[in-house]
Residue frames as qw, qx, qy, qz and C-alpha x, y, z in Angstrom:
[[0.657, -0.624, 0.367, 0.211, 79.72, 104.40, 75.39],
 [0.376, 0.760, -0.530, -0.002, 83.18, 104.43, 73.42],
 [0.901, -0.270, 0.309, -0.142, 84.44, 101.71, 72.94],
 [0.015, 0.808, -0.559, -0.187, 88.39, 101.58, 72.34],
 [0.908, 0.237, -0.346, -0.005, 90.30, 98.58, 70.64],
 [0.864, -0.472, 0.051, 0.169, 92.53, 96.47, 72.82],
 [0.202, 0.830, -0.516, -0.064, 95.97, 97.69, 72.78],
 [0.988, -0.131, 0.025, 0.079, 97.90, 94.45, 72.15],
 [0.371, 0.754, -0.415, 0.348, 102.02, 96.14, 71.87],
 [0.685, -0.234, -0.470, 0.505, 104.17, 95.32, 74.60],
 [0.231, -0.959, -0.029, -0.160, 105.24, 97.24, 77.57],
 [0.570, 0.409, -0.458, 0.546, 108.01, 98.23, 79.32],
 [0.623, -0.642, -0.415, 0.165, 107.91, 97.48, 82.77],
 [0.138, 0.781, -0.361, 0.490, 110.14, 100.38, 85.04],
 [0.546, -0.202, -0.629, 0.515, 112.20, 98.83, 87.84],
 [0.464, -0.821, -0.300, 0.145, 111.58, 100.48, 91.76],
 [0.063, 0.808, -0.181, 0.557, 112.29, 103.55, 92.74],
 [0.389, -0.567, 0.567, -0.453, 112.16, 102.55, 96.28],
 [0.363, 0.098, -0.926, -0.040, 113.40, 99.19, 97.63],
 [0.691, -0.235, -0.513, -0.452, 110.21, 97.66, 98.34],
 [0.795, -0.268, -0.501, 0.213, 111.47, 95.84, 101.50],
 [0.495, -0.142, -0.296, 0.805, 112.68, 99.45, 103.38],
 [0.004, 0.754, 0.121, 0.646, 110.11, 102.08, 103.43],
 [0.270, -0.873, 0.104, -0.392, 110.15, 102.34, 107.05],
 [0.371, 0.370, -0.672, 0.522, 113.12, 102.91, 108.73],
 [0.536, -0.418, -0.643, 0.352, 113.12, 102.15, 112.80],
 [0.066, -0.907, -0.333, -0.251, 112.22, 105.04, 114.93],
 [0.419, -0.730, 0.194, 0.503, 115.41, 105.54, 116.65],
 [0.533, 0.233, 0.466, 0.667, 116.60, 106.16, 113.16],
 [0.051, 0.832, 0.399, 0.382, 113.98, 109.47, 112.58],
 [0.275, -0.335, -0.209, 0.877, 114.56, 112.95, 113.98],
 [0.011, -0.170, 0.013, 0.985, 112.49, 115.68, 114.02],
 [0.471, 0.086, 0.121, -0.869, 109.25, 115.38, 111.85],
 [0.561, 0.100, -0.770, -0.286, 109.91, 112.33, 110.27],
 [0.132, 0.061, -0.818, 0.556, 110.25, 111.18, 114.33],
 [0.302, 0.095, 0.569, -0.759, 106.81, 112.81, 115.29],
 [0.713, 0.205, -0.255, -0.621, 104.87, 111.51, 112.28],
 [0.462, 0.243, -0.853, -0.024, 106.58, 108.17, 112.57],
 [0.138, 0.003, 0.745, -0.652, 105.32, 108.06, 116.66],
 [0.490, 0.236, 0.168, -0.822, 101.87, 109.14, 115.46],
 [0.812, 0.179, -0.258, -0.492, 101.27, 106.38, 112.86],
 [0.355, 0.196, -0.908, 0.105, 102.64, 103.65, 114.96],
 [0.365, -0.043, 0.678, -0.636, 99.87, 104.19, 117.62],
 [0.375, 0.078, 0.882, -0.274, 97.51, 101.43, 118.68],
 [0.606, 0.518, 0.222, -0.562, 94.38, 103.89, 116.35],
 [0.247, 0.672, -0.532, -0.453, 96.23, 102.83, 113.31],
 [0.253, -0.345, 0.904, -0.013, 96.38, 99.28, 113.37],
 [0.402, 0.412, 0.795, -0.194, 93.16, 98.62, 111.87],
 [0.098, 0.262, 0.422, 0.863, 91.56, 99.45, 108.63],
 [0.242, -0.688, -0.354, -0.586, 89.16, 102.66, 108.95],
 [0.715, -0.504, -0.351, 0.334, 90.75, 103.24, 111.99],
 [0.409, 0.063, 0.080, 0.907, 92.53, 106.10, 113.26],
 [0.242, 0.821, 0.247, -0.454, 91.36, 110.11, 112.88],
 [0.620, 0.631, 0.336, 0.322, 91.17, 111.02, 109.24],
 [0.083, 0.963, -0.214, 0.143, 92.94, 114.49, 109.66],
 [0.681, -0.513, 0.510, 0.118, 95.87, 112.62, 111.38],
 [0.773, 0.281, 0.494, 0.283, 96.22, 109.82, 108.30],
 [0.290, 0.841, 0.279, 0.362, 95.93, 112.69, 105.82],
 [0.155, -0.891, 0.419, -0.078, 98.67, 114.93, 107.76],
 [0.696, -0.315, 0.602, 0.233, 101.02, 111.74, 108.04],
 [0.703, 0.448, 0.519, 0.192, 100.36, 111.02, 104.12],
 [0.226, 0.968, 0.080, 0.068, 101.12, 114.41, 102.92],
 [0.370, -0.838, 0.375, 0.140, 104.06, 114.40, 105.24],
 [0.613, -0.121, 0.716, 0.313, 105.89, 111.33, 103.79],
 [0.629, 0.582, 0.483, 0.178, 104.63, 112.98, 99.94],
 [0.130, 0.918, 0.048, 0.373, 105.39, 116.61, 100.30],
 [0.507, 0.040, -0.304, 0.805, 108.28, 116.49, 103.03],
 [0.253, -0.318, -0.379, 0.831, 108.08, 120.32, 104.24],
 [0.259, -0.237, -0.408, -0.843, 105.93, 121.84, 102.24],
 [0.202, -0.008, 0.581, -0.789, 103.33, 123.15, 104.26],
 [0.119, 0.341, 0.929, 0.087, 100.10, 121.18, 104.69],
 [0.082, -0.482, -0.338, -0.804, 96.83, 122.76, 103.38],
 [0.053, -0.292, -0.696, 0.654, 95.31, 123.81, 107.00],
 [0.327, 0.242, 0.217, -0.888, 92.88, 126.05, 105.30],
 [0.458, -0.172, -0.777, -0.397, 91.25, 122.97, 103.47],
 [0.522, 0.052, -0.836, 0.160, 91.27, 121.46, 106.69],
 [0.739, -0.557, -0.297, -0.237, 91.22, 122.75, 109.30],
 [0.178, -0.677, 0.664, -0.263, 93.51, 123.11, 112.60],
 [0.429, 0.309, -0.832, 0.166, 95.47, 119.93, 113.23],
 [0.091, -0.055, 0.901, -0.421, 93.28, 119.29, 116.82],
 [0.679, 0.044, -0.263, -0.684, 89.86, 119.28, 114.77],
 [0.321, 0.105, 0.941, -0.010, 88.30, 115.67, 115.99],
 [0.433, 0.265, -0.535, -0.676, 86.77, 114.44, 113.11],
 [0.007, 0.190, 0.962, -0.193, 84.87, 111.31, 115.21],
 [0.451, -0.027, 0.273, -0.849, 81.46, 112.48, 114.83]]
């Protein structure tokens, strides 16, 4: 195993990109996909960790990273795959 010396320089810290206290807006605020992704990860499955359907999470996550850019379906799979086995 390598074994690296301790970097002891300072850092420079970078202030937020996003204010920390607003990622999500209220849903009568949303429109369109933001609206149907926003519906989808407020239900009840969500509310718990390891909860939920993993293709859902992972379409909701993608959405709010990538915006419109189309999700990979042919990793995946169609969108009504249940993934509960």
């Amino acid at each position: 195993m390598l074994h690296r010396p301790a970097q002891l320089r300072p850092f420079r810290s970078l202030p937020n990109r996003v204010p920390l206290n607003q990622l999500n807006p209220p849903l009568s605020k949303l429109t369109g996909a933001a609206l149907h992704f926003g519906r989808l990860s407020s239900s009840p499955e969500f509310d718990h960790i390891d909860n939920g359907r993993d293709d859902v999470l992972n379409r909701i996550l993608w959405f709010a990273a990538k915006g419109r850019q189309p999700y990979p379906a042919t990793l995946s799979g169609p969108a009504t795959d249940d993934d509960d086995d």
